[in-house]
C-alpha positions as protocol buffer text, in pm:
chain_id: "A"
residue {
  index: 1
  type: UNK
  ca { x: 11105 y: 11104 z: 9961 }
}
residue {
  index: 2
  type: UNK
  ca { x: 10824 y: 11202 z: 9656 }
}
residue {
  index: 3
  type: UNK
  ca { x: 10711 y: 10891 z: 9493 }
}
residue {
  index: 4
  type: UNK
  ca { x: 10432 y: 10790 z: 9238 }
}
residue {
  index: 5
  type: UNK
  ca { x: 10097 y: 10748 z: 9356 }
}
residue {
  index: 6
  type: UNK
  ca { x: 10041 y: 10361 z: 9257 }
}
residue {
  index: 7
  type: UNK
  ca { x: 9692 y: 10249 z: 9106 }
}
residue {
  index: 8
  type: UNK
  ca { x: 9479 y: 10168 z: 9419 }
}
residue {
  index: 9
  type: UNK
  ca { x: 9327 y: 9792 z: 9473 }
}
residue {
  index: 10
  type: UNK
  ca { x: 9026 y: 9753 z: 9223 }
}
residue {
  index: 11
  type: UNK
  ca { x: 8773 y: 9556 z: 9435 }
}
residue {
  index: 12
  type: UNK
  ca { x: 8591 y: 9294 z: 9239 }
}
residue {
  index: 13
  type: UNK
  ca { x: 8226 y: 9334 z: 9339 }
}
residue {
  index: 14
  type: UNK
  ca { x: 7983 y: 9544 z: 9425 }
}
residue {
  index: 15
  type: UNK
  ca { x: 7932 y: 9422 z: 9785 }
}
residue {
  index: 16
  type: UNK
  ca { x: 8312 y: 9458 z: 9825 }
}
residue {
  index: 17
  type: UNK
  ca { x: 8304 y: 9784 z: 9720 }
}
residue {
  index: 18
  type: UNK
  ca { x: 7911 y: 9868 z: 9924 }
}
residue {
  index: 19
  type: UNK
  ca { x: 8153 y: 9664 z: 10240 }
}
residue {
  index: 20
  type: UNK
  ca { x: 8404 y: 9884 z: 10213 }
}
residue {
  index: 21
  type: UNK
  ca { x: 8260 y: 10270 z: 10168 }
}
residue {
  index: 22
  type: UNK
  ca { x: 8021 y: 10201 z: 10449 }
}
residue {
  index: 23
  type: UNK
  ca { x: 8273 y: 10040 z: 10698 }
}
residue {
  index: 24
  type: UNK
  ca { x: 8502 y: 10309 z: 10646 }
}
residue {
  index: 25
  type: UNK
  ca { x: 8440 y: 10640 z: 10497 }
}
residue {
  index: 26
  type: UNK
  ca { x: 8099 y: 10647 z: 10490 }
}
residue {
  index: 27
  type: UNK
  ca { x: 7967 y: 10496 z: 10850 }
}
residue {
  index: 28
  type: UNK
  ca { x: 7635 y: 10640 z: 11015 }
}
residue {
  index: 29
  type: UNK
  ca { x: 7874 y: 10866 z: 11206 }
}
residue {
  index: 30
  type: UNK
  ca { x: 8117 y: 10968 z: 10938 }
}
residue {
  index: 31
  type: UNK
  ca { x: 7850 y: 11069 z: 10742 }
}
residue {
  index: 32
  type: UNK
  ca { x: 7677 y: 11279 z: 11009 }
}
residue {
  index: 33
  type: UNK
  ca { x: 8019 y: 11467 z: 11023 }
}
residue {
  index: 34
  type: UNK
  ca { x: 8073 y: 11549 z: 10678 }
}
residue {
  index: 35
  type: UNK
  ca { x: 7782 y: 11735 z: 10674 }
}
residue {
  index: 36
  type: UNK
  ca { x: 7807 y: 11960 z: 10978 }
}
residue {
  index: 37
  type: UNK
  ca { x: 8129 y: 12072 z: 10775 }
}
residue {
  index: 38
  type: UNK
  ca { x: 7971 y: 12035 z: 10425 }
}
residue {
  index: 39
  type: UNK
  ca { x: 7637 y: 12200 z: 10540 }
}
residue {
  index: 40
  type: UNK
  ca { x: 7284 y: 12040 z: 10618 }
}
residue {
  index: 41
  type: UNK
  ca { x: 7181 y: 11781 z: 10329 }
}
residue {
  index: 42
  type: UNK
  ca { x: 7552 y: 11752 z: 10148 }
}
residue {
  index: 43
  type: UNK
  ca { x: 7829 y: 11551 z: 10141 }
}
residue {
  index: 44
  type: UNK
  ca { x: 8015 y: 11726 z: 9847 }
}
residue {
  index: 45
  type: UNK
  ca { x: 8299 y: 12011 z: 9840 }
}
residue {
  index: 46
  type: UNK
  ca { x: 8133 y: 12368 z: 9882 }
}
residue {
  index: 47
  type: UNK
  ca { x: 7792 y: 12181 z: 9974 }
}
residue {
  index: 48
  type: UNK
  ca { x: 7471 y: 12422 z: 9851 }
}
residue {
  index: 49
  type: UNK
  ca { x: 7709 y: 12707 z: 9711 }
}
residue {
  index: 50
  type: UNK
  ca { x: 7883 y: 12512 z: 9472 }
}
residue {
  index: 51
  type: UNK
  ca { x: 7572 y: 12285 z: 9416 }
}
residue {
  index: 52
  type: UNK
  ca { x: 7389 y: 12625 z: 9311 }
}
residue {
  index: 53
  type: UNK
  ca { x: 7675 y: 12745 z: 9062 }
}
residue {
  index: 54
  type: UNK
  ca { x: 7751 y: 12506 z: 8895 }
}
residue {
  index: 55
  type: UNK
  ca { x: 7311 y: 12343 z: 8823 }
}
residue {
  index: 56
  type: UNK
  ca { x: 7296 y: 12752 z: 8713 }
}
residue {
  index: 57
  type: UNK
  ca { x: 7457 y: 12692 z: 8396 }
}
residue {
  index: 58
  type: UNK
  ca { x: 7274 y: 12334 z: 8357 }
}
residue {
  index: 59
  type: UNK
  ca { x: 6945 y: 12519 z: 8211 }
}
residue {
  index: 60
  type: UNK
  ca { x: 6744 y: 12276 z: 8372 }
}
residue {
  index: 61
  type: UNK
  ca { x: 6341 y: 12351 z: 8322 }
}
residue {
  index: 62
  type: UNK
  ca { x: 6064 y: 12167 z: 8493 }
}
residue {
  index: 63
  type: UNK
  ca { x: 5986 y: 11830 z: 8365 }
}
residue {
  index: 64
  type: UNK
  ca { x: 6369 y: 11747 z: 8250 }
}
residue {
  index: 65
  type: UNK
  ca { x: 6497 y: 11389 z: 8381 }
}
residue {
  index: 66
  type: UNK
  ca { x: 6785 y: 11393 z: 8592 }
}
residue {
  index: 67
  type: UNK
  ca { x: 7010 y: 11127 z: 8702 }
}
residue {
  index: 68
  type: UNK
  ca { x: 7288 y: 11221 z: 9027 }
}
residue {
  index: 69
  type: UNK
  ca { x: 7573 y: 10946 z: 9022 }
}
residue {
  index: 70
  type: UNK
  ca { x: 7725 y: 10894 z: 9420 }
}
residue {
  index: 71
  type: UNK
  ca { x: 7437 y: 11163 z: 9523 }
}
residue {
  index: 72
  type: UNK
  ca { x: 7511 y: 11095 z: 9879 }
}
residue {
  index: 73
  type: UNK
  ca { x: 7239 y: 11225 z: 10114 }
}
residue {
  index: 74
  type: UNK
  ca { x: 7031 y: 11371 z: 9852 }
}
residue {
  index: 75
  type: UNK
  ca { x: 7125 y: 11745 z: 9874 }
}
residue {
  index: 76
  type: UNK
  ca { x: 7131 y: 11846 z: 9505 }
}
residue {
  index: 77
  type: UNK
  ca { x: 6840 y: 11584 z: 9400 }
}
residue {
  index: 78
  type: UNK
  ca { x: 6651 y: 11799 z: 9633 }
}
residue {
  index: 79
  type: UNK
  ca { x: 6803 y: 12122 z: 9499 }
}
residue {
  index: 80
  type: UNK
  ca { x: 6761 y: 12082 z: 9166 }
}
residue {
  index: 81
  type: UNK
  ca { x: 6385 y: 11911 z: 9237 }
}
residue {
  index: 82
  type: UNK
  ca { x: 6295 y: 12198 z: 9433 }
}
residue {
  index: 83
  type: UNK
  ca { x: 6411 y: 12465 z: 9253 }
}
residue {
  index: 84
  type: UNK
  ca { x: 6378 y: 12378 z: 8908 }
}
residue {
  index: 85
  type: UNK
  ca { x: 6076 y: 12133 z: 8895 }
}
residue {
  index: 86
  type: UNK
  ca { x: 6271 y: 11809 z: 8760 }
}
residue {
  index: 87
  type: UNK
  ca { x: 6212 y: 11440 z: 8801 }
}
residue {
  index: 88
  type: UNK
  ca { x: 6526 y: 11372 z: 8973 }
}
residue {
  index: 89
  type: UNK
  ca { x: 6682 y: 11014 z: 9067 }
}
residue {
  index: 90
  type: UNK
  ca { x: 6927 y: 10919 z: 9288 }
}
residue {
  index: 91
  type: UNK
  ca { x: 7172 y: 10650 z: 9314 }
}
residue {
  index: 92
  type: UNK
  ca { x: 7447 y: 10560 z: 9582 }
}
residue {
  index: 93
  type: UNK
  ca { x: 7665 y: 10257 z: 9637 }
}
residue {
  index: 94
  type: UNK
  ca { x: 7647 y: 10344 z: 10027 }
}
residue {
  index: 95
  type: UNK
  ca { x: 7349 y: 10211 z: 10220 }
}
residue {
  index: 96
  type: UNK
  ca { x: 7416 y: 10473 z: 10497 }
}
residue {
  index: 97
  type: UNK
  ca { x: 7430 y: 10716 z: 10215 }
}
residue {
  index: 98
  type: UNK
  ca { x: 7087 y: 10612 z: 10106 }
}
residue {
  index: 99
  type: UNK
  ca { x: 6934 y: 10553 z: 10455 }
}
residue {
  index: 100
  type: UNK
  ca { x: 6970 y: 10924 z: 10555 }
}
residue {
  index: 101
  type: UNK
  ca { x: 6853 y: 11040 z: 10201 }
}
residue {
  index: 102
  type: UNK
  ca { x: 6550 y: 10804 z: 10236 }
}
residue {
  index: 103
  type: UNK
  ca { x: 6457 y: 10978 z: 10588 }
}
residue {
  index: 104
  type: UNK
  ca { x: 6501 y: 11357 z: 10486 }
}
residue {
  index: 105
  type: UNK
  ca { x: 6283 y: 11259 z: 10138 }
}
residue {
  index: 106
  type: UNK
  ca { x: 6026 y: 11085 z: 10396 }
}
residue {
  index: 107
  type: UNK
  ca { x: 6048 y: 11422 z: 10692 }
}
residue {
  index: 108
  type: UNK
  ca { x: 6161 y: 11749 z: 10539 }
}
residue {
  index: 109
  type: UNK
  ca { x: 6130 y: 11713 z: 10140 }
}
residue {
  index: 110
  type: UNK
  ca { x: 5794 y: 11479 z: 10156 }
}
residue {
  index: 111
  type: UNK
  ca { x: 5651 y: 11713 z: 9936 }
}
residue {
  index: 112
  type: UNK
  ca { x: 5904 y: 11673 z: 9642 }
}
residue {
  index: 113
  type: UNK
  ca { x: 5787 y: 11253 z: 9693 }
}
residue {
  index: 114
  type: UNK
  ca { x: 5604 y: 11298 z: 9308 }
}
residue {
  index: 115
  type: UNK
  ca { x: 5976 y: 11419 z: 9211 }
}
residue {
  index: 116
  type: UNK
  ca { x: 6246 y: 11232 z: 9371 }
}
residue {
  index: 117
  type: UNK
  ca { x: 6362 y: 10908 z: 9414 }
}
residue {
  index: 118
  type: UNK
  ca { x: 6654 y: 10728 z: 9530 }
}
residue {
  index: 119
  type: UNK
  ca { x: 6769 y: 10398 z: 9460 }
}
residue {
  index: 120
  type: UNK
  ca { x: 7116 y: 10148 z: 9577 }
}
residue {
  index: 121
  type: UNK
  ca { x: 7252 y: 10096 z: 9270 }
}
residue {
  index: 122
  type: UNK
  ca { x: 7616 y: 10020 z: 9134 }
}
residue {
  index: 123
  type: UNK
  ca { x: 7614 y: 10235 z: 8803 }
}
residue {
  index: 124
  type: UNK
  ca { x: 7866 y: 10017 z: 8635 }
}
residue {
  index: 125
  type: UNK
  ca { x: 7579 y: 9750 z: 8656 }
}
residue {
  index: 126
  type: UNK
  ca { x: 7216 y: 9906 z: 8709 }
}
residue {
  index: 127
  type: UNK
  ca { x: 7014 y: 9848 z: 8344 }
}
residue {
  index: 128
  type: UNK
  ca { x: 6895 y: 10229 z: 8240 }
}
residue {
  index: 129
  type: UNK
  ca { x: 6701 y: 10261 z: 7876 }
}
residue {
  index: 130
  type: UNK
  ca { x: 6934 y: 10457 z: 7638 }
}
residue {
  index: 131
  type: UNK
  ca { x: 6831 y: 10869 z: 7609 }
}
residue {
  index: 132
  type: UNK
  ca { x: 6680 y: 10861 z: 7931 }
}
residue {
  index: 133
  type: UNK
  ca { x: 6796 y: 11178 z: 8107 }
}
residue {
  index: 134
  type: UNK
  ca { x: 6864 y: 11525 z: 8003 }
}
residue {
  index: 135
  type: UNK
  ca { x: 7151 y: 11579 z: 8255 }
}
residue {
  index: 136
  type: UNK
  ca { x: 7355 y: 11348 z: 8439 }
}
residue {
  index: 137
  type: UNK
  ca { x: 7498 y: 11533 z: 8759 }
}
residue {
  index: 138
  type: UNK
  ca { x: 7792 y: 11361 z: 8994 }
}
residue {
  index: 139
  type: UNK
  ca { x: 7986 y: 11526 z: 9289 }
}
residue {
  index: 140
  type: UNK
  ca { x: 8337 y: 11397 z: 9412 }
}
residue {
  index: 141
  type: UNK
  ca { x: 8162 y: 11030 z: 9415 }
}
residue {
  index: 142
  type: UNK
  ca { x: 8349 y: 10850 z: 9052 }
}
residue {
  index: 143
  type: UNK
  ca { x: 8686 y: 10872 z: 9219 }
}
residue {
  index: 144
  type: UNK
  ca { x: 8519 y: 10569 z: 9402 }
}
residue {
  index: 145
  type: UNK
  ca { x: 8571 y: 10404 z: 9069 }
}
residue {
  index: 146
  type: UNK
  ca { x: 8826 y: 10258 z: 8880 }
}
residue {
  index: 147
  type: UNK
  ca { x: 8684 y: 10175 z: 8535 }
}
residue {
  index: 148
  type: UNK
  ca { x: 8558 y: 10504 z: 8414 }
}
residue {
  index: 149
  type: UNK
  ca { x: 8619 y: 10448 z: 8041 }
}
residue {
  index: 150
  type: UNK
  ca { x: 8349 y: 10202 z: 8066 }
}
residue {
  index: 151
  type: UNK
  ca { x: 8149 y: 10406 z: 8307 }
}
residue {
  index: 152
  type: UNK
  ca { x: 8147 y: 10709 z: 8091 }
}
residue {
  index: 153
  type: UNK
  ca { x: 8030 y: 10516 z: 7806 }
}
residue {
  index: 154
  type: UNK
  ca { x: 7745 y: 10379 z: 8010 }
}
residue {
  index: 155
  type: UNK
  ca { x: 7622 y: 10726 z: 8084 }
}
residue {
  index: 156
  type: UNK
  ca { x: 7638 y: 10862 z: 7719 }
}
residue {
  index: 157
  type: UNK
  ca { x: 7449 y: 10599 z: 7666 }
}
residue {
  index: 158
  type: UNK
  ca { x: 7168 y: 10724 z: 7915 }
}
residue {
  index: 159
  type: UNK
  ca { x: 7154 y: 11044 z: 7801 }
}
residue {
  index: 160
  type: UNK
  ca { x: 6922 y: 11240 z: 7549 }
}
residue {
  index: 161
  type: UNK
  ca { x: 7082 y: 11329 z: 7236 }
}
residue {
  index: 162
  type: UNK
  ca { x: 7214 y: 11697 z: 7344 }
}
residue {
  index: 163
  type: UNK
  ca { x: 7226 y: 11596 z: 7707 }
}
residue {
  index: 164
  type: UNK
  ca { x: 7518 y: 11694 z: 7989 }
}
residue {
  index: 165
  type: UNK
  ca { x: 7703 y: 11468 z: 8177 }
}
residue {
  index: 166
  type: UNK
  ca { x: 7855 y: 11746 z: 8455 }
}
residue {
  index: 167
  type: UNK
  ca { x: 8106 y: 11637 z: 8777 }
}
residue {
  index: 168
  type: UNK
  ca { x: 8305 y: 11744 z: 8944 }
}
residue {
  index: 169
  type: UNK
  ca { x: 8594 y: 11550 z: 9101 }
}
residue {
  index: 170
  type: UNK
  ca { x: 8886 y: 11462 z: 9325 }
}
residue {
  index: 171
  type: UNK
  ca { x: 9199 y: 11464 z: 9112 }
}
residue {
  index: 172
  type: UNK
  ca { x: 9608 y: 11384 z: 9067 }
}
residue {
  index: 173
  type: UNK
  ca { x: 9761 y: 11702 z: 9096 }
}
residue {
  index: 174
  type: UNK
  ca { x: 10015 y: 11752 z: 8810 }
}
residue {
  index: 175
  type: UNK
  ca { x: 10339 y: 11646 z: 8974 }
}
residue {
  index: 176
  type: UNK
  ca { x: 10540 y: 11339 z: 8823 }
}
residue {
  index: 177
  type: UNK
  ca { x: 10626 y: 11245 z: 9175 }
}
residue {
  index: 178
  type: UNK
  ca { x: 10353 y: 11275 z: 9501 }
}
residue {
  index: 179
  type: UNK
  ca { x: 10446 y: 11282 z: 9902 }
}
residue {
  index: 180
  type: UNK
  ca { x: 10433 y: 10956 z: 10056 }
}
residue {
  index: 181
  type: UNK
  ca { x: 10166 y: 11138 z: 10305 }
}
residue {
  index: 182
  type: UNK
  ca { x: 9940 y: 11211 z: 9947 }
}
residue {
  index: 183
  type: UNK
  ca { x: 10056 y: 10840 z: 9837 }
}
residue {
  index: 184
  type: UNK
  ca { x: 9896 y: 10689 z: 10184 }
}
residue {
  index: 185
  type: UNK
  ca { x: 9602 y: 10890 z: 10180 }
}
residue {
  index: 186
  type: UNK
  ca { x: 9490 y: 10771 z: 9826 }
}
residue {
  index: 187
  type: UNK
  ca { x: 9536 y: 10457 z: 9877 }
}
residue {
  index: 188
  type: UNK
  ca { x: 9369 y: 10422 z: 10254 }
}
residue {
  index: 189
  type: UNK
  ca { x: 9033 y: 10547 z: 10055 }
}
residue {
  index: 190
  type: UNK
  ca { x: 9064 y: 10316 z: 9762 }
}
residue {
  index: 191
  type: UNK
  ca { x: 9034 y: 10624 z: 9506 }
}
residue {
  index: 192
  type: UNK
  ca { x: 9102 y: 10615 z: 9134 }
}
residue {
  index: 193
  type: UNK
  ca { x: 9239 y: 10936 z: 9066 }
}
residue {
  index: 194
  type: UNK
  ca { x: 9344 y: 11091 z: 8726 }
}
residue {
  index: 195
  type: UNK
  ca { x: 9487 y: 11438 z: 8652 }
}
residue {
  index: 196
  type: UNK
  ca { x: 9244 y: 11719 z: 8565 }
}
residue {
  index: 197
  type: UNK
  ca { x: 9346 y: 11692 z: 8169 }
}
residue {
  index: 198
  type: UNK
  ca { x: 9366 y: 11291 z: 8240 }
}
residue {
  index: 199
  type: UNK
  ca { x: 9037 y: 11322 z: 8331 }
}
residue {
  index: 200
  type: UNK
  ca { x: 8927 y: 11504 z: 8010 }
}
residue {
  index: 201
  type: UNK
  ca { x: 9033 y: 11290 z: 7786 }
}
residue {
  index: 202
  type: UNK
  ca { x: 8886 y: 11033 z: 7874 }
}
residue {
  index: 203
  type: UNK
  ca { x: 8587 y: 11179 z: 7853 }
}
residue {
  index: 204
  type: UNK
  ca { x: 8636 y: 11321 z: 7452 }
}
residue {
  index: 205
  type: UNK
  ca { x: 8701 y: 10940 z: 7384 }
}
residue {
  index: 206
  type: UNK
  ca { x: 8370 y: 10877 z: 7438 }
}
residue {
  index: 207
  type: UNK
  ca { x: 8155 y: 11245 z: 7388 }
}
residue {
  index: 208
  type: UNK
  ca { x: 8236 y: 11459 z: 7109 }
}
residue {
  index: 209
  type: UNK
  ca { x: 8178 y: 11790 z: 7335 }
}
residue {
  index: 210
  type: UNK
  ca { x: 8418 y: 11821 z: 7685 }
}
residue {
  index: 211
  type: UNK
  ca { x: 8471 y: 12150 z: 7845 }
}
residue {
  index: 212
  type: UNK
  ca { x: 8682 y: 12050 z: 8140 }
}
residue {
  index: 213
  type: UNK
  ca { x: 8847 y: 12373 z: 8437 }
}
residue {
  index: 214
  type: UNK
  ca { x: 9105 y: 12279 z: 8668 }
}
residue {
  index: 215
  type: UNK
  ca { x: 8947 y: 12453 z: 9016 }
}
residue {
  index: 216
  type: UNK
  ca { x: 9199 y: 12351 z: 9249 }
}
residue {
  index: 217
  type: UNK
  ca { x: 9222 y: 12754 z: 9375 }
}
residue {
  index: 218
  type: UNK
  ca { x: 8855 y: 12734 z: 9448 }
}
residue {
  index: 219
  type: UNK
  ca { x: 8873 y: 12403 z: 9632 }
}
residue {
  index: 220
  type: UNK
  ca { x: 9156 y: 12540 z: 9872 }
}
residue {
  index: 221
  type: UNK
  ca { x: 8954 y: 12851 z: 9935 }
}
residue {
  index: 222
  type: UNK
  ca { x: 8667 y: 12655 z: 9952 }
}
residue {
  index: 223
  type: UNK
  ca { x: 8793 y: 12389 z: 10246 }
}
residue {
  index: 224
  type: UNK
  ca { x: 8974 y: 12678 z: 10450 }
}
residue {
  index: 225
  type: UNK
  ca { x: 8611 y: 12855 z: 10494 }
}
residue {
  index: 226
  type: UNK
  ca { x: 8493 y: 12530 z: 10613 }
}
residue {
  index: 227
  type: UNK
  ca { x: 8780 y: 12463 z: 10837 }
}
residue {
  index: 228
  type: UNK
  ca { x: 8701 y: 12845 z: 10968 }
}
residue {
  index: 229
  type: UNK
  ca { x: 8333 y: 12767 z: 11000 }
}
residue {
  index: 230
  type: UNK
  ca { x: 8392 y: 12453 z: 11174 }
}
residue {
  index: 231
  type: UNK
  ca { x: 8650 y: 12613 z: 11415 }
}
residue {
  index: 232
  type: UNK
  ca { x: 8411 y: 12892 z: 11530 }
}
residue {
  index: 233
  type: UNK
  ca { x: 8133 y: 12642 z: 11587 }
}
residue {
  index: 234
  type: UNK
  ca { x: 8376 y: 12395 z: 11788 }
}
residue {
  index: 235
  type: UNK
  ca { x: 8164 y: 12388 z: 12137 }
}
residue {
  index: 236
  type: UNK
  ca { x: 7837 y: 12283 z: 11940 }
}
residue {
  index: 237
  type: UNK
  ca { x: 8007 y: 12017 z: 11726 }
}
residue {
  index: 238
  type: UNK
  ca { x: 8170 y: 11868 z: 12018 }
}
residue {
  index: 239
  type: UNK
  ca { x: 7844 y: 11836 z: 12246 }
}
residue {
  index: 240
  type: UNK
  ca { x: 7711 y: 11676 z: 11933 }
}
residue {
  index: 241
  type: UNK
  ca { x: 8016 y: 11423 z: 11856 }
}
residue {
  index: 242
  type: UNK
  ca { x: 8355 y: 11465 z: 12057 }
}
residue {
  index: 243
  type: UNK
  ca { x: 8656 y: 11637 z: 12036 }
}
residue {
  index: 244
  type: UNK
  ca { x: 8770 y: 11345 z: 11875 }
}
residue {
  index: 245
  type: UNK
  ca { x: 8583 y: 11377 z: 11587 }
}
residue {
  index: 246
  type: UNK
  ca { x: 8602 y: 11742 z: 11572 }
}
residue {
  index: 247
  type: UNK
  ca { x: 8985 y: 11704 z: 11625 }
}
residue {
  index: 248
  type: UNK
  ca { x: 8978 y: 11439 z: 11361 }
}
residue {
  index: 249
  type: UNK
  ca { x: 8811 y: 11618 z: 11072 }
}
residue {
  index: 250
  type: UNK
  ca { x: 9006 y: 11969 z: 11118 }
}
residue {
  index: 251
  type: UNK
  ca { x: 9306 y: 11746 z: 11042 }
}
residue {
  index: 252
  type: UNK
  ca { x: 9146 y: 11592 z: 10808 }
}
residue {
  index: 253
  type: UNK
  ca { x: 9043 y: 11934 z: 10594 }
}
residue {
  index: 254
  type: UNK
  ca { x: 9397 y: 12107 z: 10675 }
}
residue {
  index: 255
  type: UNK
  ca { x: 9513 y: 11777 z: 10533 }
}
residue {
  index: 256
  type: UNK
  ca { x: 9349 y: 11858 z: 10198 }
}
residue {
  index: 257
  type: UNK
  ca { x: 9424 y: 12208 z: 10177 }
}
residue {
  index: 258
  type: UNK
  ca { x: 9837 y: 12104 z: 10235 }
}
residue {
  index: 259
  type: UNK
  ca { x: 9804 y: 11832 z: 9940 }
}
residue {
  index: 260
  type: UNK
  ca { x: 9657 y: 12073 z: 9732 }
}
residue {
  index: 261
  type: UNK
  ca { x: 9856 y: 12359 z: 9749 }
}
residue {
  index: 262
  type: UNK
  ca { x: 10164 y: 12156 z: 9706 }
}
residue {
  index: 263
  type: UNK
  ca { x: 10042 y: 12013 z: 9401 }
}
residue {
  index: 264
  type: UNK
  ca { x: 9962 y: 11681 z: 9487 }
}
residue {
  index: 265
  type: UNK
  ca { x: 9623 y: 11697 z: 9482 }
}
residue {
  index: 266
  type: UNK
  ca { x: 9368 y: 11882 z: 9264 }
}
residue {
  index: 267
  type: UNK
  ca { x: 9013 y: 11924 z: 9169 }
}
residue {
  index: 268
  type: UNK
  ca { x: 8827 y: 11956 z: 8869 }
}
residue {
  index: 269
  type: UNK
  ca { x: 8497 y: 12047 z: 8678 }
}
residue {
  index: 270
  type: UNK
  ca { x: 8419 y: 11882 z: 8380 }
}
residue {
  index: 271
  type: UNK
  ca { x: 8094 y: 11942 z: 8124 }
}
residue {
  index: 272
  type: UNK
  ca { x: 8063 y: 11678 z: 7833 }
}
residue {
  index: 273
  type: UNK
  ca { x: 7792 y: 11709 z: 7577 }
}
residue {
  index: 274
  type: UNK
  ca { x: 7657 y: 11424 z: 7394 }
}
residue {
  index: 275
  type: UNK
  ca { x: 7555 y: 11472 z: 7049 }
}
């Protein structure tokens, strides 16, 4: 029978919280299976395809400071370094996250070293000068967090007067009452979820500019292609892992594509401008 999605367990510190994502979620080998579904050097929904729409209509230009909140194993700090000439920065709760970012910065991006960094940071905590960056980027990483009033205040804070905060995010879907499958599954990953328009109001308490899109469509279309791609590479990602895993994260993604079509679960893109 549908019931409410309860507020998940807020853990109390940072190493609780560092503990947790890389014991579960985010472990050397969990990691190294997101991205054969994701795509080399991501760990986000749509890996570089969404990555390149959405930093399109960032008008980054060479130079800019740019901060990626949760940025995983680096993918779009190298992106947007690459491509666009910024300084970019990092910053992960996960140490695994961090440790595979760290090697690809050190082997197959050494020459963006001038450009990149990456530090372990918890963002509700790390000291950053105010109007320091020009955009602040984050992909499906703050549903990891729980007190995102005070976290979105912290990164208006960061930014340069005219400067974007852009994410995008795992979401409540829009139904009063969830499965108990989608209640479970929240709750097993510790995520503090809000509905898309939820989501954007929070954000207009704090930045006088939101712009927010409820892309829940392109998120099912998005994790079917994977779950095709995946499928018709299934010999090659076994001999790498084991049908375990490969059994494991088609269930996983079919999982997702269920809870969002019924309207349990959604995803959103949101664009705040500070003034």
């Amino acid at each position: 029978m549908p019931v409410n999605v309860p507020e998940s367990r807020v853990m109390e510190t940072t190493e609780e919280r560092q503990k947790f994502l890389d014991g579960s979620q985010y472990t050397q080998n969990g990691i190294l299976r997101y991205e054969k579904i994701f795509g080399e050097d991501f760990i986000s929904t749509g890996g570089r395809e969404t990555t390149e729409e959405i930093v399109a209509t960032l008008g980054l230009k060479p130079g800019m400071q740019v901060l990626d909140v949760g940025c995983g194993i680096g993918g779009s700090v190298f992106y947007m370094a690459e491509h666009f000439g910024v300084i970019a920065r990092g910053v992960d709760l996960s140490a695994n996250m961090l440790s595979m970012a760290k090697q690809k910065l050190d082997t197959k991006y050494a020459h963006l070293k001038d450009r990149v960094s990456f530090e372990l940071a918890d963002c509700l905590l790390m000291e950053v000068p105010e109007s320091t960056f020009d955009v602040i980027y984050s992909r499906d990483a703050m549903l990891h967090i729980a007190d995102k009033p005070t976290l979105f205040a912290r990164l208006y804070k960061w930014l340069k007067p005219g400067g974007k905060l852009v994410i995008t995010d795992y979401c409540h879907g829009e139904k009063l009452q969830h499965s108990e499958e989608y209640v479970k599954y929240v709750k097993s990953r510790n995520y503090h979820l809000l509905t898309v328009v939820d989501y954007a109001h929070t954000l207009e308490q704090i930045f006088p500019e939101v712009w927010s899109d409820d892309r829940t469509a392109t998120f099912i279309k998005v994790l079917k292609r994977e779950v095709a791609h995946l499928k018709a590479h299934r010999e090659a990602f076994i001999q790498d892992f084991s049908e375990k895993d490969y059994d494991e994260l088609i269930k996983g993604w079919e999982a997702k594509v269920v809870r969002a079509s019924s309207g349990d679960q959604a995803w959103g893109l949101f664009l705040a401008t500070k003034n």
